[in-house]
matplotlib code that plots the C-alpha trace (Angstrom):
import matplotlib.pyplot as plt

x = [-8.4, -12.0, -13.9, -11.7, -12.4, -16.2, -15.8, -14.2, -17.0, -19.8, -18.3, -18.2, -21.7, -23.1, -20.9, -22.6, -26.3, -25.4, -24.3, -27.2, -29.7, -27.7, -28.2, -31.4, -32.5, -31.0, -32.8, -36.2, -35.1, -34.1, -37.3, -38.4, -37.2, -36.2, -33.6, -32.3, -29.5, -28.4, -28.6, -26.2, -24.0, -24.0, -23.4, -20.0, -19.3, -19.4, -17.8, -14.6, -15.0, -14.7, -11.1, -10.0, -10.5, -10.8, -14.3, -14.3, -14.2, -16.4, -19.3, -18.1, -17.3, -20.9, -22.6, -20.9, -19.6, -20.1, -18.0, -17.0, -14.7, -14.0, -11.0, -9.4, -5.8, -5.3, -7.4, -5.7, -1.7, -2.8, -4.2, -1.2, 1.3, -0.5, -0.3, 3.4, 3.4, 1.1, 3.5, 6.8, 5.3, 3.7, 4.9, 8.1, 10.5, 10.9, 12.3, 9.2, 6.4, 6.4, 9.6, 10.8, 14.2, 15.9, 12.6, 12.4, 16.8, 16.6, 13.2, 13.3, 10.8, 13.3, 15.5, 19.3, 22.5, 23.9, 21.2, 20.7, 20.8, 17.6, 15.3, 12.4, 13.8, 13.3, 9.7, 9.0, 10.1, 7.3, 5.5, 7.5, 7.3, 10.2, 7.0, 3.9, 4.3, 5.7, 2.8, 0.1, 1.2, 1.9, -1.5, -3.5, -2.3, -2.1, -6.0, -7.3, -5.6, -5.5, -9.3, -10.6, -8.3, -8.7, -12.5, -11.8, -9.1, -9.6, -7.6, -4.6, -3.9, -3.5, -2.0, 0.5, 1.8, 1.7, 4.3, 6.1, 7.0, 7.6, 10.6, 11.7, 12.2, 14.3, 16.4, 17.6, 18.1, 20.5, 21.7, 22.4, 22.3, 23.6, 24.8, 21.3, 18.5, 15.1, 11.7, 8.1, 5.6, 7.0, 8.0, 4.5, 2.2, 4.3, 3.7, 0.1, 0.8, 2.9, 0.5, -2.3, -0.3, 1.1, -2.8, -3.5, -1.3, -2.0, -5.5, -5.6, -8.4, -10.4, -10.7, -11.9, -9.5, -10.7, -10.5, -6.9, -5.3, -6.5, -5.4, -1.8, -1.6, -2.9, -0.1, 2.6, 1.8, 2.4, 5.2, 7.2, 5.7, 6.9, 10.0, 10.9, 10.8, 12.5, 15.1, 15.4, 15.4, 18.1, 20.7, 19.9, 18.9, 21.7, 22.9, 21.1, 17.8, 15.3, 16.5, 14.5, 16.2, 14.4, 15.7, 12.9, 10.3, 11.9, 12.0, 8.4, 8.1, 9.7, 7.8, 4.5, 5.2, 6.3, 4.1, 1.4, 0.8, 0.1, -2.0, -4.6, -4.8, -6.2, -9.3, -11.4, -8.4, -7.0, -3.5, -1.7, -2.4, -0.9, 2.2, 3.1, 2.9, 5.5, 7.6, 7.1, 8.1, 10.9, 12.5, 11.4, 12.9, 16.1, 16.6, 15.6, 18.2, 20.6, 20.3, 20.5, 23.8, 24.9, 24.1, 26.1, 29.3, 29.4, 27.7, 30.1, 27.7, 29.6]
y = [-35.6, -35.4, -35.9, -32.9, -30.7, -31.7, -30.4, -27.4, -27.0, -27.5, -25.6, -22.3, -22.9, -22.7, -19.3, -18.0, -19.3, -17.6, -14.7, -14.3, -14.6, -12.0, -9.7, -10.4, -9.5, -6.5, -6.0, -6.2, -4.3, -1.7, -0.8, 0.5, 4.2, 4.0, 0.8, 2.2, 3.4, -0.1, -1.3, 0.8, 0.1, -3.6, -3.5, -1.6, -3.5, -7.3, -5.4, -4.6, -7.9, -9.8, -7.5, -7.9, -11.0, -14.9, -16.6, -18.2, -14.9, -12.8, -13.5, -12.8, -9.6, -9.2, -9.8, -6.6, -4.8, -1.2, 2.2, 3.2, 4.3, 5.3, 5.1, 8.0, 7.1, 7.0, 10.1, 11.7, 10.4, 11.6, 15.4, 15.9, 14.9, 16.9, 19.6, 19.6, 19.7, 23.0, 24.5, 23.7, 24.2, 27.5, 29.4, 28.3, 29.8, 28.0, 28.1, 26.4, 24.0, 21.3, 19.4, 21.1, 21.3, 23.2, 23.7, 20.0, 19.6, 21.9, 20.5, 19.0, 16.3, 14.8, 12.2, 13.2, 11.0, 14.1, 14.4, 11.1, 11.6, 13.6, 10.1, 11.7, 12.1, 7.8, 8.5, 12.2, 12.0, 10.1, 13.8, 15.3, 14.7, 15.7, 16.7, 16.8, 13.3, 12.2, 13.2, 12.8, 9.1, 8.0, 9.7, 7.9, 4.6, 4.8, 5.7, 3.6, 0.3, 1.8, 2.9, -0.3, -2.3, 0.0, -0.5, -4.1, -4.5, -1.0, 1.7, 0.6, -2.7, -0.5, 1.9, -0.7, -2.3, 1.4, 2.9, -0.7, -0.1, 3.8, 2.9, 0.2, 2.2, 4.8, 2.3, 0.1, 3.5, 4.1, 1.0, 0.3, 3.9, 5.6, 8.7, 9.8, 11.7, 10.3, 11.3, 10.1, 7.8, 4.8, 2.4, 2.5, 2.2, -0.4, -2.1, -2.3, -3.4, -6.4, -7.1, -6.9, -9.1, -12.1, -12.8, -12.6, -15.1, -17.5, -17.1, -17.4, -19.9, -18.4, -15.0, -15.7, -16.5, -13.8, -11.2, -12.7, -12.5, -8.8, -7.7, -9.6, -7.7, -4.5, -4.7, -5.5, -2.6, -0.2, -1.5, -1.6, 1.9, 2.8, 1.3, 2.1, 5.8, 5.7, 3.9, 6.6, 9.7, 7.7, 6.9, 9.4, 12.8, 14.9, 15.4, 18.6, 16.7, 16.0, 13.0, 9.9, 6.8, 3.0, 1.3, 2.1, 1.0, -3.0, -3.1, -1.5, -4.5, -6.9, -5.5, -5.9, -9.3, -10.3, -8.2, -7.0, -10.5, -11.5, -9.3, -8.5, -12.8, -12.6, -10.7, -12.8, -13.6, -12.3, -11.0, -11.3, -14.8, -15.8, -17.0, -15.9, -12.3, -12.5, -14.3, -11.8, -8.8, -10.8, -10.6, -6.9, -6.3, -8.0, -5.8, -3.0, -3.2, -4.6, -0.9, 1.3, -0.7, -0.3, 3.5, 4.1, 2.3, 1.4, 3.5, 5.7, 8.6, 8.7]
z = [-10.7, -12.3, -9.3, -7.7, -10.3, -10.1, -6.8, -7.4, -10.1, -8.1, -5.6, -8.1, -9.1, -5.2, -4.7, -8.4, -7.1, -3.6, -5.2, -7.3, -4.9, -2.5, -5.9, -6.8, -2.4, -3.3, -6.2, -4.3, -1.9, -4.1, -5.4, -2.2, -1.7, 1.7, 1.2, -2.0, -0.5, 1.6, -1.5, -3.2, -0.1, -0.1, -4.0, -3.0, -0.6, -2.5, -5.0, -2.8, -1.3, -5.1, -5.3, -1.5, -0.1, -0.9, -1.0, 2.3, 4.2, 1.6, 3.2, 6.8, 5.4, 4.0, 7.2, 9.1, 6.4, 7.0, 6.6, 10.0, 10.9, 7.0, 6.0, 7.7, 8.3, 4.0, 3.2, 6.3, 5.0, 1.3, 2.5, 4.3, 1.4, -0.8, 1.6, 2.1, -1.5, -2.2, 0.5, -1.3, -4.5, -3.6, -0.5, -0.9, -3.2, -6.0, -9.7, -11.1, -9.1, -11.9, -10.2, -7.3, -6.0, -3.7, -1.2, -0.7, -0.8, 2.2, 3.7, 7.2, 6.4, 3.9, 4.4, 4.1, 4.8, 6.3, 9.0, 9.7, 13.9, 13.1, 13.4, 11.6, 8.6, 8.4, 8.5, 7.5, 4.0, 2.9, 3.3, 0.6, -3.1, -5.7, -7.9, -10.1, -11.5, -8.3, -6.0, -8.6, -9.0, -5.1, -4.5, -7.2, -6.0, -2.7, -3.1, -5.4, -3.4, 0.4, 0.3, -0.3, 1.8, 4.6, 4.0, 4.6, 7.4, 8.7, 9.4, 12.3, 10.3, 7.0, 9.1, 10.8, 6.9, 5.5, 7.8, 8.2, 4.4, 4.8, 7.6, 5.7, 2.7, 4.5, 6.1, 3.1, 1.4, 4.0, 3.2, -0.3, -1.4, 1.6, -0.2, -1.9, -0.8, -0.2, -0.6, -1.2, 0.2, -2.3, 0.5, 2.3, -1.0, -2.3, 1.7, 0.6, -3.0, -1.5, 1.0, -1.7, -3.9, -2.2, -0.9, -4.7, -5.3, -2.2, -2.4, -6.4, -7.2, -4.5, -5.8, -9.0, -11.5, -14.3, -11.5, -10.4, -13.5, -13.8, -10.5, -11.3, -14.8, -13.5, -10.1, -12.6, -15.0, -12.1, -10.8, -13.9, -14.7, -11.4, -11.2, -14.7, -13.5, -10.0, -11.7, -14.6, -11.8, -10.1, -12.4, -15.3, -14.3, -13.6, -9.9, -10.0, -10.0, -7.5, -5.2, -5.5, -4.7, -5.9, -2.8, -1.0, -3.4, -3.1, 0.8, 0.9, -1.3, 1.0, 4.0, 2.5, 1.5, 4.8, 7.7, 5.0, 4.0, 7.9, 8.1, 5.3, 5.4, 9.0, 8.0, 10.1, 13.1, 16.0, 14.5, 17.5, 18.0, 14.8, 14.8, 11.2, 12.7, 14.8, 12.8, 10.4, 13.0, 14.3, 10.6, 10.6, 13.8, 12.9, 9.8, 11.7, 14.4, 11.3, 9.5, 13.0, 13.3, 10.1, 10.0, 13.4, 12.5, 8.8, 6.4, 3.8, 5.2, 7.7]

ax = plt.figure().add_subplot(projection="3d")
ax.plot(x, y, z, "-o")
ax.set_aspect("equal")
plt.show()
């Protein structure tokens, strides 16, 4: 036991020296004009690597870290929820913009058990948002967790995980709360969140404990926060209010545990050589083709 944590020890101080050296390059570099921005860049980029990713791949990420493509897919999903928004909010006719109503009730981007042969609905209602809170929250964390993470794993495997936990969500809806509207990009941010926080956990002593316990704590807080309030709009606001059903915040959840875990933990892998993957997608699949059943011959909806 004390020679292993000798190890471990040792092990922590190499990273630190590494680390430090890597800084103190920078450092050099940085006090000539014409590097002073690749500086400023590779400082951003071992910071995302500390939050993202376990030491042993840190540096692979290092060596060909770079921004392009940017992160398009979550700055391109988060301009067009917050333009369906300003367009129910504004154009639309509405009794007040703060929680809207009746434009998004009527919207056909919404998910409604009544229109369920309209397939879009399962992954258009992640466009609309019931209001201000709603849209201001899904957008701040959708940002501040997909930006970096698509900086690190790119755009179609953020992309993939993202809209794995956005159909999810619409289909356990249908599921367990088959008579209730559904709206808002819940099931895909919590995707990423699940993804994010079952490599937390995995990867724990790798990703610097301090760091770990902070990202843990700080994934937590949001849940609950989040929870707390999707659970409060569902069961407690009159049936007048905007529809926002917590189902799809757990299988978003569940998805990003499952396919998100895959693949933000083959950073440096082929994904579709990894057999996790596809067992992963096999138990998606499965629950897919599970809910299409249930929706065509079991659902009260009907």
């Amino acid at each position: 036991m004390a020679a292993a944590h000798d190890m471990e020890m040792e092990s922590m101080n190499v990273n630190t020296d590494r680390e430090r050296k890597e800084e103190l390059e920078e450092e050099k570099l940085g006090e000539h004009g014409d590097h002073s921005s690749l500086c400023k860049s590779k400082k951003v980029h071992r910071i995302i690597s500390k939050w993202m990713l376990p030491e042993p791949v840190r540096r692979t990420y290092l060596e060909r870290a770079n921004c392009l493509p940017p992160p398009v897919f979550i700055i391109s999903i988060s301009l067009a929820e917050l333009a369906v928004f300003i367009y129910y909010a504004v154009w639309k006719p509405q009794k007040q913009w703060i929680t809207l109503d009746t434009g998004i009730v009527e919207s056909p981007l919404t998910y409604r058990p009544d229109k369920r042969e309209e397939a879009w609905r399962f992954l258009s209602y992640m466009l609309v948002h019931a209001g201000v809170q709603h849209i201001v929250g899904n957008l701040f964390m959708q940002l501040v967790l997909g930006i970096p993470l698509e900086m690190v794993h790119k755009g179609l495997r953020v992309g993939l995980v993202y809209l794995a936990g956005v159909i999810a969500g619409s289909l356990a809806s249908s599921i367990f709360d088959p008579l209730k509207y559904l709206v808002g990009a819940s099931g895909g941010i919590y995707a990423l969140m699940g993804g994010y926080f079952m490599n937390v956990i995995v990867n724990f002593q790798q990703m610097v404990p301090v760091f770990g316990i902070v990202r843990l704590l700080i994934i937590i807080l949001i849940i609950a926060s989040d929870m707390g309030f999707a659970l409060y709009r569902r069961f407690f606001v009159s049936e007048g209010g905007s529809p926002v059903s917590f189902a799809a915040h757990i299988a978003g959840g569940f998805a990003g545990m499952s396919i998100g875990y895959t693949v933000f933990s083959c950073f440096d892998k082929a994904l579709l050589k990894d057999p996790r993957f596809w067992i992963a997608i096999a138990g998606y699949s499965a629950f897919v083709l599970f809910a299409v059943f249930f929706n065509i011959f079991l659902s009260p909806a009907n």
